[in-house]
N, C-alpha and C positions, 0 to 999 in steps of 0.2 A: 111807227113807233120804233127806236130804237133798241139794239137788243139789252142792252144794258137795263134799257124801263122796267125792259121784260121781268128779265133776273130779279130787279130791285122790288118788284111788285108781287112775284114769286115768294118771295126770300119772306117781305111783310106778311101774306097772309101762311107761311107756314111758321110762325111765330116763333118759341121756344123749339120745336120740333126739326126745323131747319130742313134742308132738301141736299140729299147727295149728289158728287157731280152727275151721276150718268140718270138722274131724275132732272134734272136741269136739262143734260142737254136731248135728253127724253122730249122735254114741251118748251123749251128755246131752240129757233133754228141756229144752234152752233154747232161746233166741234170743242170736244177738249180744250186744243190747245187755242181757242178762242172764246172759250169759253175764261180759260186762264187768264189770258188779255186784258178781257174787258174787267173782271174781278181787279186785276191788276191796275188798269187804269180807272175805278172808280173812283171817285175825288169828289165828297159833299163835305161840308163843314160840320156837318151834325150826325151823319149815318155811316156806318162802315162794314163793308164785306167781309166778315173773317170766316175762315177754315180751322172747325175744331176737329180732329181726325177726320174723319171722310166726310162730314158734313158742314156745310156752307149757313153762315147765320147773318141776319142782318139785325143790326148792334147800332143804338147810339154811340155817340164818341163821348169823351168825357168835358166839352163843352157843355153839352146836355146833364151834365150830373143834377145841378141844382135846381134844376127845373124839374128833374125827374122826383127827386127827396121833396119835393114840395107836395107830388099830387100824389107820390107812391104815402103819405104820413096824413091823406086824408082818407087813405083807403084801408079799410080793416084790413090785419093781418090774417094770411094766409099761407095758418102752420100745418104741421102736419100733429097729428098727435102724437103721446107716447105710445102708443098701442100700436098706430100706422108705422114711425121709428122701429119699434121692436120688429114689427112683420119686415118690413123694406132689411134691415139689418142680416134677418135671418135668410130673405132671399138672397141677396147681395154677396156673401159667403159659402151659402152653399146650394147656388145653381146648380140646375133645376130645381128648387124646394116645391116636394107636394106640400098639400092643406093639409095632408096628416101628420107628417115631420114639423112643419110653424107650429099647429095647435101642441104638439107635444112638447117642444121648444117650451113654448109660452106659457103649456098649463090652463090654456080658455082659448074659448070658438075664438075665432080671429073673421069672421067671415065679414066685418064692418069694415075693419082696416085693409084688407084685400082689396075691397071694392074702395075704398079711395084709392090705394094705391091703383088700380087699374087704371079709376076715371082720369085719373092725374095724368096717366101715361107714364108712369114711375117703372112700374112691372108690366106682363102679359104673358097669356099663359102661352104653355108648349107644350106640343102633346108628343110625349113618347111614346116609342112602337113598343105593342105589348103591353102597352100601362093600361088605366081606365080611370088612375086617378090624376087630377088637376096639378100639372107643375107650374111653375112662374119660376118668371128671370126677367134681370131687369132691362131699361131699354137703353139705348141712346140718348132719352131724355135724362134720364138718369146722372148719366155719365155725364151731361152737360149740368146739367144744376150743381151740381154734387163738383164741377170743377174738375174733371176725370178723362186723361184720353182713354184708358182702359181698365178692366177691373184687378189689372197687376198693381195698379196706384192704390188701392183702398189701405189704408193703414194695418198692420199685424198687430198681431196680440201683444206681442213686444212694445210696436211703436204705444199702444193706446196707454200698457204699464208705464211705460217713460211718464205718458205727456201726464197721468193722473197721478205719479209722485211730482214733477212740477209744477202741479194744479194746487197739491195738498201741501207742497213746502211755500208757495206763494201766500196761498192761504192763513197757513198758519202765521206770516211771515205779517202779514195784514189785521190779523187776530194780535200781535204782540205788541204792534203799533198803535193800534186800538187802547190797549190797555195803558200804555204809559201815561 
């Protein structure tokens, strides 16, 4: 088998979650800088190796789009709730978040939205020295859904003001149009 199979077969079953180089070449017989190579020289019509910060994903290409919107629109959505949003939001800002800090954030147990976010691979806890209670922070998976090399990109309070008087002048701007 080729080492590239390897990679590529790798790459599939760690799905969204993707595999770092030194995990790669952990259980592929490469190096580095042959590890880089073959990445480099992969070449399918429909599949692609890419590097999102440290980690390696393997990705349809956008040949595949319309084949994908086809079976991904017979499959029920798979959202997250407001309540999971609100938890993920509050981690996300201020890591480590204990379970005591979100519920007081929130105003209610949160302990539902926690556990998706875990299952998801969204968050996971971390335990701090001297603590006893439950922090969470988010993951890599995170980062990859969400479109993120790092939690320096998350939008500020500023950005969010902008884009919700843009929201609300559009809006209005749709509502005037409406009415004529």
């Amino acid at each position: 088998m080729e080492k590239i199979d390897i990679i590529e077969g790798l790459l599939y079953i760690a799905g969204d979650v993707g595999l770092t180089e030194e995990q790669l070449i952990m259980h592929v017989p490469v190096t580095r800088q042959q590890l880089r190579q073959e990445v480099g020289n992969y070449d399918k019509p429909h599949l692609d190796i890419s590097l999102h910060g440290e980690t390696y994903f393997l990705k349809t290409t956008p040949a595949m789009e319309k084949y994908i919107i086809r079976i991904l629109q017979d499959k029920p959505k798979n959202k997250l709730s407001q309540a999971a949003l609100e938890v993920l939001s509050i981690v996300a800002y201020n890591q480590p978040a204990s379970r005591a800090m979100i519920e007081e954030l929130r105003g209610v147990q949160s302990d539902g939205p926690i556990t998706t976010l875990l299952n998801k691979g969204l968050i996971m806890k971390k335990n701090i020295e001297n603590e006893r209670a439950s922090h969470f922070v988010t993951t890599r998976t995170f980062l990859y859904v969400f479109g993120l090399e790092s939690l320096e990109e998350l939008p500020t309070q500023d950005d969010i003001k902008e884009q919700e008087e843009i929201d609300l002048f559009f809006d209005n701007l749709k509502e005037e149009e409406n009415h004529e």
